[in-house]
PADORO-201274 format. One record per residue: residue number from 1; x negated, z, y negated of N, C-alpha, C in turn. Coordinates in nm, 4 decimals. Each point is the difference from the previous one (the first is absolute). Last residue first. Layout:
BEGIN
SITE   k     n_c1     n_c3     n_c2    ca_c1    ca_c3    ca_c2     c_c1     c_c3     c_c2
SITE NUM        X        Z        Y        X        Z        Y        X        Z        Y
...
***
This chain:
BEGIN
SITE   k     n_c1     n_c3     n_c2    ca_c1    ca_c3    ca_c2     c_c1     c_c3     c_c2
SITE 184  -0.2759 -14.6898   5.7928  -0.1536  -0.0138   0.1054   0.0901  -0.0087   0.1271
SITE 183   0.2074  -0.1154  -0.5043  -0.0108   0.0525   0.1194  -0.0818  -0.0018   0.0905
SITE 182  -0.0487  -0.0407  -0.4949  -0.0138  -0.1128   0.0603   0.0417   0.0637   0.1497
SITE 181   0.1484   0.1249  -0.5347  -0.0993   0.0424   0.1314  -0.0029  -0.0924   0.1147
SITE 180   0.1651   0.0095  -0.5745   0.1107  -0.0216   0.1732  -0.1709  -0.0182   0.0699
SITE 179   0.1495   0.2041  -0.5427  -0.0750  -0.0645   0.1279   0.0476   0.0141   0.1308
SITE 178   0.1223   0.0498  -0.5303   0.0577  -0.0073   0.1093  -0.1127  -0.0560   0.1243
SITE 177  -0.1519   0.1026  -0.4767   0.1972   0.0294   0.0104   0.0482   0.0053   0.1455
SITE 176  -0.4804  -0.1858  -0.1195   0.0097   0.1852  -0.0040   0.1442   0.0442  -0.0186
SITE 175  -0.1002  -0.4575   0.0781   0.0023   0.0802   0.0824   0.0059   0.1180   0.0219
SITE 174   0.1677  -0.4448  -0.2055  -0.0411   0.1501  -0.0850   0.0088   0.0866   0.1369
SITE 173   0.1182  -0.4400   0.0606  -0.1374  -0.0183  -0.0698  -0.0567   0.1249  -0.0598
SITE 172   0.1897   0.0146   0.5268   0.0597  -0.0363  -0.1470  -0.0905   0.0064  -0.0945
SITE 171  -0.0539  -0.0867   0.5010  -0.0146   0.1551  -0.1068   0.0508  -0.0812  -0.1063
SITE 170   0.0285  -0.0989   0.5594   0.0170  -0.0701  -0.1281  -0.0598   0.0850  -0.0736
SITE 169   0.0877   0.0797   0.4373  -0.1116   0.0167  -0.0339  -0.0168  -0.1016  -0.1601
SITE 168   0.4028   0.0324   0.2800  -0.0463   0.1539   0.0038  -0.1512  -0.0084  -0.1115
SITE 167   0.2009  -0.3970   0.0640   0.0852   0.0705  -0.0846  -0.0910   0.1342   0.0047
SITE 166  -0.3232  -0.3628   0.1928   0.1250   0.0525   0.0113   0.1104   0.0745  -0.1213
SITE 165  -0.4930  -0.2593   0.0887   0.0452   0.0121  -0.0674   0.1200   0.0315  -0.0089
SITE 164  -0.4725  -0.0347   0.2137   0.1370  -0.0167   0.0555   0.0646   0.0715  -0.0646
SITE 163  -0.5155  -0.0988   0.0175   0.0921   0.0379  -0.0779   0.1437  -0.0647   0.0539
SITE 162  -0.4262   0.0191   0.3604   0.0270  -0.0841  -0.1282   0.1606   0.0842  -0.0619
SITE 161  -0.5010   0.1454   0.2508   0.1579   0.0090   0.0433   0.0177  -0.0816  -0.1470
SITE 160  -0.4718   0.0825   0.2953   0.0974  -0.0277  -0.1136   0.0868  -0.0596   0.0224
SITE 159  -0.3366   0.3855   0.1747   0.0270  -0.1460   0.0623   0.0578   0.0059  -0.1284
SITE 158  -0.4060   0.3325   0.1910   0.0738  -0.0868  -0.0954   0.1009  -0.1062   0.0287
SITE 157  -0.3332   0.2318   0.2740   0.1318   0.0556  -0.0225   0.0742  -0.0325  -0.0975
SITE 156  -0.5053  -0.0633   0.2105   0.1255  -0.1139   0.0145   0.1633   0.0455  -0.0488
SITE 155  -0.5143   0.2230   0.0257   0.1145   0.0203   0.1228   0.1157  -0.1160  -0.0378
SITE 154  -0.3367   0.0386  -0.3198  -0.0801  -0.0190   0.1014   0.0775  -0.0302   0.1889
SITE 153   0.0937  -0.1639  -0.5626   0.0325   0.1139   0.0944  -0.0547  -0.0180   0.1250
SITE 152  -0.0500  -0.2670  -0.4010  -0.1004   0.0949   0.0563   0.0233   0.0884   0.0759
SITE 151   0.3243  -0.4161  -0.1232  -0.1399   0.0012   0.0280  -0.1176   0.1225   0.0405
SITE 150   0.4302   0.0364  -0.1929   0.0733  -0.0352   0.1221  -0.1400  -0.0053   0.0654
SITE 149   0.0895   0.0635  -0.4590  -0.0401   0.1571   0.0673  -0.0096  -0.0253   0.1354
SITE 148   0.1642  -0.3904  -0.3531  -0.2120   0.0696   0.0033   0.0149   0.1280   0.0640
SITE 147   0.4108  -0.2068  -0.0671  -0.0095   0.0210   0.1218  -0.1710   0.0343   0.0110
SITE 146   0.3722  -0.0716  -0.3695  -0.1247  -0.0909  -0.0314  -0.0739   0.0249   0.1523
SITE 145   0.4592   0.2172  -0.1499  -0.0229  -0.1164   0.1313  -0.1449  -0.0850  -0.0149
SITE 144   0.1591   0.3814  -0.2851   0.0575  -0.1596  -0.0438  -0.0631  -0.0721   0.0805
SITE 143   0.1600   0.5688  -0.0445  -0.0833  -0.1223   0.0612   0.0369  -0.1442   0.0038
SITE 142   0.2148   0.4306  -0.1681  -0.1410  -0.0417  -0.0493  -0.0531  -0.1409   0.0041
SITE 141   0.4221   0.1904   0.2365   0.0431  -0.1000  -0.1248  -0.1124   0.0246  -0.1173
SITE 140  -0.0328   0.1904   0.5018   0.0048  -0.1117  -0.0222   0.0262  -0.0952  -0.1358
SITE 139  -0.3676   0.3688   0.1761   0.1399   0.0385  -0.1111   0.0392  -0.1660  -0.0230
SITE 138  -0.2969   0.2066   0.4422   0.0428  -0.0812  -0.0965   0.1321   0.0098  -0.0943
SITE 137  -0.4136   0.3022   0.3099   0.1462  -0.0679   0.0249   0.0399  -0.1053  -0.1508
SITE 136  -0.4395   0.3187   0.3966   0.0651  -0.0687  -0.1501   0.1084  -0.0881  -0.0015
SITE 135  -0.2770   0.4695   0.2884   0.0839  -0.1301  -0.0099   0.0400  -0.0431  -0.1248
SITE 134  -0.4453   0.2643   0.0681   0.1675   0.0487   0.0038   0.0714  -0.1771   0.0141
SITE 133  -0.4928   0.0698  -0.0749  -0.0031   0.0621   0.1311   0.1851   0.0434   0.0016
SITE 132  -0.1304  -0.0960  -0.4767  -0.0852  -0.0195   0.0902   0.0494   0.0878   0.1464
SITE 131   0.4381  -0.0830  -0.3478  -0.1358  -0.0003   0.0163  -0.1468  -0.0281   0.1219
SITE 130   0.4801  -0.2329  -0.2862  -0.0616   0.1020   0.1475  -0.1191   0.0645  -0.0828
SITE 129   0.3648  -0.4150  -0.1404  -0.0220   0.1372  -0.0184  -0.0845   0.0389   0.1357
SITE 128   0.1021  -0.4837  -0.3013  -0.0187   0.0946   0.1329  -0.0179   0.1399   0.0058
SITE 127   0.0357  -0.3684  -0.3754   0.0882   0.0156   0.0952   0.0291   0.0800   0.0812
SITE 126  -0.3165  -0.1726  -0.3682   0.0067   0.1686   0.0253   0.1670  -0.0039   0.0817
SITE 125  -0.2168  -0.3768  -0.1255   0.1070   0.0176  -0.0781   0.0354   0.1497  -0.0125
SITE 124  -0.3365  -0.2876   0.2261  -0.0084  -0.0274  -0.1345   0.0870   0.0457  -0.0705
SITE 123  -0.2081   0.0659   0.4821   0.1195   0.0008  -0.0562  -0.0346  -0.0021  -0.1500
SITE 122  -0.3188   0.1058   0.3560   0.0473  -0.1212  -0.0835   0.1120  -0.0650  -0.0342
SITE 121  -0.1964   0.4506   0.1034  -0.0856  -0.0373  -0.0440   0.0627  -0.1927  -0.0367
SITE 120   0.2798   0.2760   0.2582  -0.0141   0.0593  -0.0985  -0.0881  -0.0918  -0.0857
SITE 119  -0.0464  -0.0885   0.4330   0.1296  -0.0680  -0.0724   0.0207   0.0548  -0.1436
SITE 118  -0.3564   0.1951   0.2719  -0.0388  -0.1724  -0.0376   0.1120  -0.0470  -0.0373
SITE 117  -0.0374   0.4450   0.1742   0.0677  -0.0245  -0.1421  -0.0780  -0.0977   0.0106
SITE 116   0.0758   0.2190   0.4369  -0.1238  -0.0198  -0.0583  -0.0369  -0.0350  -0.1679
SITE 115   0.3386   0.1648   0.3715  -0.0221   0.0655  -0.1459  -0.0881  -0.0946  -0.0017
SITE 114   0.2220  -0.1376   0.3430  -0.1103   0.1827   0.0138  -0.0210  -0.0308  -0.1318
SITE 113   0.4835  -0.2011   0.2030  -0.0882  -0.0363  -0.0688  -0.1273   0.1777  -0.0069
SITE 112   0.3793  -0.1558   0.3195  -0.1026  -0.0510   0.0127  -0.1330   0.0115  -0.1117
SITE 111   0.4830   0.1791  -0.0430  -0.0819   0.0532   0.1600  -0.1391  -0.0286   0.0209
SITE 110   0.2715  -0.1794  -0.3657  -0.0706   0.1199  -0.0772  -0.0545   0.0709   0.1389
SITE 109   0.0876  -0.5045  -0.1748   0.0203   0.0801   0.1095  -0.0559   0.0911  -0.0027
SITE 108   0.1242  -0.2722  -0.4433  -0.1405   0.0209   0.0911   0.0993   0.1260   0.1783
SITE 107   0.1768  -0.4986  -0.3708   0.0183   0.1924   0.0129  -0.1375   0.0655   0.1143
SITE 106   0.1273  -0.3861  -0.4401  -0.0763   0.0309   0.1261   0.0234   0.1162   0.0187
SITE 105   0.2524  -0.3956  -0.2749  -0.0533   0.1590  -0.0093  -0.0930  -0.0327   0.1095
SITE 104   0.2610  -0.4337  -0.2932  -0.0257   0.0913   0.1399  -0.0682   0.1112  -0.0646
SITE 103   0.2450  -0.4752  -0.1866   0.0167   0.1643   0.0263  -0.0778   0.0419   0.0982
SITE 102  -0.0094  -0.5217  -0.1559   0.1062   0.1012   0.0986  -0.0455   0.1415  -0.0245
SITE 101  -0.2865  -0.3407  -0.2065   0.0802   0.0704  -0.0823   0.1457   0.0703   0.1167
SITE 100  -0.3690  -0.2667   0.1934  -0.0900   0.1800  -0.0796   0.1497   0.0475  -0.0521
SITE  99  -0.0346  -0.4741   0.0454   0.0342   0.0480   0.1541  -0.0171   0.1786  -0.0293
SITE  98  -0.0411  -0.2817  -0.3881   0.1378   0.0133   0.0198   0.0167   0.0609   0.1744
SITE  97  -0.4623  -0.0549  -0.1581   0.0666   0.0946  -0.0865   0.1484   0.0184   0.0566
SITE  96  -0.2454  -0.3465   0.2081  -0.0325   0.1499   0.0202   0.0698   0.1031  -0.0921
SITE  95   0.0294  -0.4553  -0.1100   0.0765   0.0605   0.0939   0.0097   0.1040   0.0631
SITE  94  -0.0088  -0.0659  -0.5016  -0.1174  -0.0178   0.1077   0.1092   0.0176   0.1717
SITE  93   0.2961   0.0146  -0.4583  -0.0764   0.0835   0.0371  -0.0514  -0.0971   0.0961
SITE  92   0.1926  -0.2809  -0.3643   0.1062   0.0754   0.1182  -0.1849   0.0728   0.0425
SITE  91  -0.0237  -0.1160  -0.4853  -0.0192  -0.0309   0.1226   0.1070   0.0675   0.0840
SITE  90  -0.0259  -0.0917  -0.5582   0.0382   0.0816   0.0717  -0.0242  -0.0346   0.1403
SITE  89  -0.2589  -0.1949  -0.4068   0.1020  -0.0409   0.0361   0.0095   0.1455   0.1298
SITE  88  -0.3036   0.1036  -0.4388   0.0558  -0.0510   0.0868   0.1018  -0.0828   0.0720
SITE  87  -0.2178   0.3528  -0.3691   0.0600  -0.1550  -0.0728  -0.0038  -0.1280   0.1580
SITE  86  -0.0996   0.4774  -0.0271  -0.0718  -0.0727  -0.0303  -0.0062  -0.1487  -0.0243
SITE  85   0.3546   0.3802   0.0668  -0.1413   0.0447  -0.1060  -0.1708  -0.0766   0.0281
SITE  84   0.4590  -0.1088   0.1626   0.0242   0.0586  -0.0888  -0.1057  -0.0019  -0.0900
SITE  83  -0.0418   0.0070   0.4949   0.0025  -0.1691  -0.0874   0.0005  -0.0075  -0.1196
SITE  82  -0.0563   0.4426   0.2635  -0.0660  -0.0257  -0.0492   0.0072  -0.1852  -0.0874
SITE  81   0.3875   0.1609   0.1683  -0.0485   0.1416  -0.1628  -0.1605  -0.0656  -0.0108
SITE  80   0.2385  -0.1474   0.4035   0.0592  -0.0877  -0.1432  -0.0570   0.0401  -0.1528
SITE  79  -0.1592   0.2166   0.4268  -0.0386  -0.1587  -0.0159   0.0464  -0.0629  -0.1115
SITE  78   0.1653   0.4650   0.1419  -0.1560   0.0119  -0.0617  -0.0529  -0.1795  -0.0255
SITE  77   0.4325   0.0307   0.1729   0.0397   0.0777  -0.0767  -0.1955   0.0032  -0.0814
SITE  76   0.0679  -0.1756   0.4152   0.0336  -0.0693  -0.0399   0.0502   0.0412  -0.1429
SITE  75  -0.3500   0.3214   0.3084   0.1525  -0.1307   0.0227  -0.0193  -0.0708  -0.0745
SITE  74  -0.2422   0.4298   0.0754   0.0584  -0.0254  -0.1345   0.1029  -0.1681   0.0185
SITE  73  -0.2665   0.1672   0.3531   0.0834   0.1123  -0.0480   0.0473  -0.0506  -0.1276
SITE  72  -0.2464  -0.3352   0.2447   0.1485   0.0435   0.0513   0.0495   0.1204  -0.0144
SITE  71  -0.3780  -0.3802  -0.2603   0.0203   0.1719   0.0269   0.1714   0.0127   0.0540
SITE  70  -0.2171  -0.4319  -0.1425  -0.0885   0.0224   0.0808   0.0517   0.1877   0.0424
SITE  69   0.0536  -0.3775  -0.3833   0.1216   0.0072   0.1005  -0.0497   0.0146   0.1364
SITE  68  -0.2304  -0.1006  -0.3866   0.0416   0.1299  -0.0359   0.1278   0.0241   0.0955
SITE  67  -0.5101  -0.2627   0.0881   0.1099  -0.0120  -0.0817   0.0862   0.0881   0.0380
SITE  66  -0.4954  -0.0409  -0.1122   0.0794   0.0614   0.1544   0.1422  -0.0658  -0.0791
SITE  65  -0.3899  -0.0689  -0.2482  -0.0744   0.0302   0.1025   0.1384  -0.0108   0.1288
SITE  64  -0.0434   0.0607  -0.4850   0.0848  -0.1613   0.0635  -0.0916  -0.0331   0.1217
SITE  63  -0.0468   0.3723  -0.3290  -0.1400  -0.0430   0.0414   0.0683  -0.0982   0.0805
SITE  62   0.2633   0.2999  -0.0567   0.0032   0.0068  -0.1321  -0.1334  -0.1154   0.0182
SITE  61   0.1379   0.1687   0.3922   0.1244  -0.1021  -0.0795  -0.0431  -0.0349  -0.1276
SITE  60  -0.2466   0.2804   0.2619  -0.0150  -0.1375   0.0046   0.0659  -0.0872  -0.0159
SITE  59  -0.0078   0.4437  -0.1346  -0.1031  -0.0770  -0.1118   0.0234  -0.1399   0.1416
SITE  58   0.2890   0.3127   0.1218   0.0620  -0.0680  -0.1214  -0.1460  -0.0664  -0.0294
SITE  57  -0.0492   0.2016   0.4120   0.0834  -0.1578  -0.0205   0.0784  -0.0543  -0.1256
SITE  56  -0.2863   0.4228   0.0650  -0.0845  -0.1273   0.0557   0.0965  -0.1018  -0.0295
SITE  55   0.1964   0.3423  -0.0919  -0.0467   0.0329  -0.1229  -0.1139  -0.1351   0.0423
SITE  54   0.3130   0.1924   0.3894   0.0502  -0.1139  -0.1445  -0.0818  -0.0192  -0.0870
SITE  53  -0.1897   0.0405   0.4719   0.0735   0.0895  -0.1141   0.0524  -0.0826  -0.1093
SITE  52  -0.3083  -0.1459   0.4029   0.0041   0.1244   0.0035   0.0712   0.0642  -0.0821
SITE  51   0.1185  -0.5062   0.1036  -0.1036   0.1031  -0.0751   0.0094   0.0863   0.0577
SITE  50   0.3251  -0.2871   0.1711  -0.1520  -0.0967  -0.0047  -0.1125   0.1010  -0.0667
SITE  49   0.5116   0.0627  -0.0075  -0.0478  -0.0790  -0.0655  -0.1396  -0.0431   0.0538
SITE  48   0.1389   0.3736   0.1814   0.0643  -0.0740   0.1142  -0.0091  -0.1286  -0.1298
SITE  47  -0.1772   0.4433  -0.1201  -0.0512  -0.0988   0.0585   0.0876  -0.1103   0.0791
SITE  46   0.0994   0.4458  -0.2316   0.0103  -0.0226   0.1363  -0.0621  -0.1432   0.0789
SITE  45   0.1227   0.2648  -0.4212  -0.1705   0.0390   0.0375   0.0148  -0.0461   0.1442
SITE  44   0.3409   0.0934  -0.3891   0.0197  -0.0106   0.1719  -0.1144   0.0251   0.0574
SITE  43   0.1470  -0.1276  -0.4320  -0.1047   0.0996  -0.0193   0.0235   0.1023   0.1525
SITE  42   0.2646  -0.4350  -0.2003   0.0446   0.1323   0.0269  -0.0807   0.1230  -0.0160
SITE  41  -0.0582  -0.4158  -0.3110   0.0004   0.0125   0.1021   0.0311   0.1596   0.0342
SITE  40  -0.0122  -0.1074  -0.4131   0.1277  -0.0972   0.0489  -0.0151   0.0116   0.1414
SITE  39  -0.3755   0.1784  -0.2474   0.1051   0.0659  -0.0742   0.1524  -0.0684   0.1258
SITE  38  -0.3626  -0.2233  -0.0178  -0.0846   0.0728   0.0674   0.1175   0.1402  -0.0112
SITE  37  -0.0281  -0.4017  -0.2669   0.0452   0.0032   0.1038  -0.0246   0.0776   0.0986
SITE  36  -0.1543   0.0976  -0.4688   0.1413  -0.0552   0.0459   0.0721  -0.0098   0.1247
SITE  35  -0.4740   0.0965  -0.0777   0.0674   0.0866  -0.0058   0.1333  -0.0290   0.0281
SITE  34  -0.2548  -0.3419  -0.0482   0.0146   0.0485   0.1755   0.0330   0.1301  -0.0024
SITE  33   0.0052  -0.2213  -0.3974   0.0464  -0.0764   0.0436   0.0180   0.0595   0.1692
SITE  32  -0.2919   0.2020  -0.3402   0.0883   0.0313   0.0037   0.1176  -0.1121   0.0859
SITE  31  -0.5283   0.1828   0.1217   0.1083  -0.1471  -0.1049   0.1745   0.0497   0.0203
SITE  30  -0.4730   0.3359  -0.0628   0.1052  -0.0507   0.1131   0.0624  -0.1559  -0.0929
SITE  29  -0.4565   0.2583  -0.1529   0.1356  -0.0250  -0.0952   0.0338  -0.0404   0.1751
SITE  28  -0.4107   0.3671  -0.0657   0.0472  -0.1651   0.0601   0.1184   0.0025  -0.0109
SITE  27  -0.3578   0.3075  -0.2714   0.1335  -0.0007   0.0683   0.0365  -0.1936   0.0369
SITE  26  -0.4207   0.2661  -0.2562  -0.0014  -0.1093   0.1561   0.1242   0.0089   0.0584
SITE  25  -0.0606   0.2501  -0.4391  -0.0756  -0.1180   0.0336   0.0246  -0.1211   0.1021
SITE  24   0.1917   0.4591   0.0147   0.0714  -0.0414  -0.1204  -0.1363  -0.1897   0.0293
SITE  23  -0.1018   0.3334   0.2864   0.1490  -0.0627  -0.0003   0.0213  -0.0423  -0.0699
SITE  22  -0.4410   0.1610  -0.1062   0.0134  -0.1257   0.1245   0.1472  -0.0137   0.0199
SITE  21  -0.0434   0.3111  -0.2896  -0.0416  -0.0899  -0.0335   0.0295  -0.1191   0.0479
SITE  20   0.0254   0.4022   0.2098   0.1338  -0.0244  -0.0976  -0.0596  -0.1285  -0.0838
SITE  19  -0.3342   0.2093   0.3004   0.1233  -0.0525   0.0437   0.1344  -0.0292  -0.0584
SITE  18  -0.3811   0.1980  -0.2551  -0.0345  -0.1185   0.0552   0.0714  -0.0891   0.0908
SITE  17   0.1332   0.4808  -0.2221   0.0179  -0.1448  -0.0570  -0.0582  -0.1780   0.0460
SITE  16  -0.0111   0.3856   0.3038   0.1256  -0.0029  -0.0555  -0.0102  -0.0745  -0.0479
SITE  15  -0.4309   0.1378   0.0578   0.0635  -0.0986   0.0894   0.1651  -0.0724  -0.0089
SITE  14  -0.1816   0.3250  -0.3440  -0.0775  -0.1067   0.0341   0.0367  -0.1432   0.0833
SITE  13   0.1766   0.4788   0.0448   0.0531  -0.0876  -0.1019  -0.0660  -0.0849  -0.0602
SITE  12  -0.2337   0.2683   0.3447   0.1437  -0.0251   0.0471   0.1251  -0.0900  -0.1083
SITE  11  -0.4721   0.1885  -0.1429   0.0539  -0.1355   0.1307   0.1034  -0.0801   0.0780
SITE  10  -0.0207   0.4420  -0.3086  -0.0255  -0.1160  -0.0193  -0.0400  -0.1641   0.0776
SITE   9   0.1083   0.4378   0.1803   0.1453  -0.0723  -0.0894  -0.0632  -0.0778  -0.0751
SITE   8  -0.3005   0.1949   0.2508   0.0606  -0.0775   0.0982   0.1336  -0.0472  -0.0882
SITE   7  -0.3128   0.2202  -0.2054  -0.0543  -0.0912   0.0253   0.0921  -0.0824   0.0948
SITE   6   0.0892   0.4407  -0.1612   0.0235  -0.0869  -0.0705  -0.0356  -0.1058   0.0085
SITE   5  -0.0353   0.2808   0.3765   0.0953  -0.0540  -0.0492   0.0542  -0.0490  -0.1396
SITE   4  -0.4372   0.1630   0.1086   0.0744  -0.0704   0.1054   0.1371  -0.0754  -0.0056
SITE   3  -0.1960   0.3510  -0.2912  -0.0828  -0.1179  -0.0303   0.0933  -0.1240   0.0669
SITE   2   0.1367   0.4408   0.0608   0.0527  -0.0691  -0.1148  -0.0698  -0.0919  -0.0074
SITE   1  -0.2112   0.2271   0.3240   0.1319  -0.0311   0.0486   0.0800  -0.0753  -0.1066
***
């Protein structure tokens, strides 16, 4: 029994150092340049740039692959920051982008919806609340209208509502001081 397990701690720290090795050895360097921009983008994950994710569309900025006036969560505010930092001229947003940049949510019809969580599953933002086989609902000032939950719903209960920007529904820049509720 002592045999056994001194044999297995030796192996066992064997392998240890053999895998600590190999990290230290074979670590693959990132480029820092698509770290950068990759930092400036919202981190939305909402694809409406043309990628599956920001971290795809900074190396193809960084790779003068995509140009940087392509993301309608980050606007016109993330475009100038990325010109900044790559020695750019500043673009008016894609048209797609500037049609994207209106505001919207999605609210799910909670009569209609059977649990199935395919919206859950693609929501990039953890928007949606439910669980399996329960109705699911939407936390509207999560959700950045990227609408990837609209596609796999099997029953159709998704729709999207656009941001309407009233007194009642204003919030001030310090929200944890004063918040104003959106009347239902």
């Amino acid at each position: 029994m002592l045999s056994a397990l001194i044999v297995f701690t030796v192996l066992g720290l064997v392998f240890g150092a053999i895998l600590g090795f190999a990290a230290v050895q074979f670590k693959v360097q990132g480029d820092p340049m698509v770290d950068k921009i990759d930092a400036i983008l919202p981190q939305t994950q909402c694809g409406q740039c043309g990628y599956p994710g920001c971290r795809p569309y900074a190396t193809a900025i960084a790779k003068d692959e995509a140009d940087i006036n392509r993301c309608p969560p980050g606007g016109e505010t993330a475009m100038v920051a990325l010109a900044d930092l790559l020695g750019k001229e500043a673009k008016p947003l894609t048209a797609e982008a500037e049609k994207a940049k209106v505001k919207t949510y999605v609210v799910i019809d909670e009569e209609v919806c059977i649990g199935c969580t395919k919206c859950l599953q693609a929501c990039p933002v953890d928007a949606i609340i439910g669980a399996a086989k329960q109705m699911h609902t939407v936390v509207k000032d999560l959700c950045t209208g990227c609408n990837l939950c609209i596609e796999p719903c099997p029953v159709d209960c998704i729709y999207i509502r656009d941001h309407v920007t009233t007194i009642e529904t204003w919030k001030w820049p310090l929200p944890n001081v004063i918040e104003y509720r959106e009347a239902s």
